[in-house]
C-alpha positions in Angstrom: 26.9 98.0 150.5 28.1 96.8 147.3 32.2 97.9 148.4 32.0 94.6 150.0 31.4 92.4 146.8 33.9 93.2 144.7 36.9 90.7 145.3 39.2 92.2 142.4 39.6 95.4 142.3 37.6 98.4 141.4 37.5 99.3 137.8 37.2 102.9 136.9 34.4 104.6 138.5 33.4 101.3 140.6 34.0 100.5 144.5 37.4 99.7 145.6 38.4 95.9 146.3 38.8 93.9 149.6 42.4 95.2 149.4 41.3 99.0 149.3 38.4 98.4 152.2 41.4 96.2 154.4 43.6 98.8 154.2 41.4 102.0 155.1 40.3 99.7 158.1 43.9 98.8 158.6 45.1 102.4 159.0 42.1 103.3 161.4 43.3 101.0 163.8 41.7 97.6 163.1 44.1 94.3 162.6 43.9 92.2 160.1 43.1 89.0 162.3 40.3 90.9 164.1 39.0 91.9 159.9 38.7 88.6 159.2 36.9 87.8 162.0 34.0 90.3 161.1 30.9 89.1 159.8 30.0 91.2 156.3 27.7 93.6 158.0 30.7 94.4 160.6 32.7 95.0 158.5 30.5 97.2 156.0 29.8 99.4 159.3 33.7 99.3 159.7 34.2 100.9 156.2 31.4 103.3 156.4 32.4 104.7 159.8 36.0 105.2 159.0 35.2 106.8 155.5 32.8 109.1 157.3 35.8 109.8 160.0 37.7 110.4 156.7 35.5 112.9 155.1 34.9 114.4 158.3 39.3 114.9 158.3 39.6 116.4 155.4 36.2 118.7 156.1 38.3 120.2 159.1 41.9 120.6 156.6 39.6 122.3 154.2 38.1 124.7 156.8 41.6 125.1 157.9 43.1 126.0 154.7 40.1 128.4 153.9 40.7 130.6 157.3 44.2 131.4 155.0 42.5 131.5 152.0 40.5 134.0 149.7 38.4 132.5 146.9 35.1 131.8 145.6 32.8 131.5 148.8 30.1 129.7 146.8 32.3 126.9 145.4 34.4 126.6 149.1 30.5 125.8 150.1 29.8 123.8 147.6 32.5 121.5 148.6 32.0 121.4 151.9 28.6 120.0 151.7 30.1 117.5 149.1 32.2 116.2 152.4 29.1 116.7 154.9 27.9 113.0 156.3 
């Protein structure tokens, strides 16, 4: 996973920093002693599982918001597979 690589700082379009990755893991529940403590593929297993548990949040706010919703069905769908693991 190249996310892991870049010490500083994404750069538009590229793959957030040490900083960005820390905090995501941060705010799922990890510490930051226990972070630095994982070897590289930990913690790229880390960040992929609590993106995924991200995408998989705001998959279940965009159903939600739909059931209240009228609008184009074929771009709602779109996006929803956009958000699909």
């Amino acid at each position: 996973m190249s996310t892991a690589t870049n010490r500083s700082g994404p750069a538009d379009g590229d793959a957030p920093g040490w900083a960005v990755l820390f905090a995501l893991l941060i705010a799922h529940g990890h510490s930051h002693a226990e972070i630095l403590d994982y070897t590289l593929n930990q913690f790229e297993a880390y960040v992929q599982a609590a993106e995924r548990r991200d995408r998989s949040a705001l998959r279940s706010q965009l159903l939600a918001a739909r059931a209240g919703q009228w609008g184009n069905a074929e771009q709602f769908q779109g996006l929803l597979r956009a958000l699909q693991n």
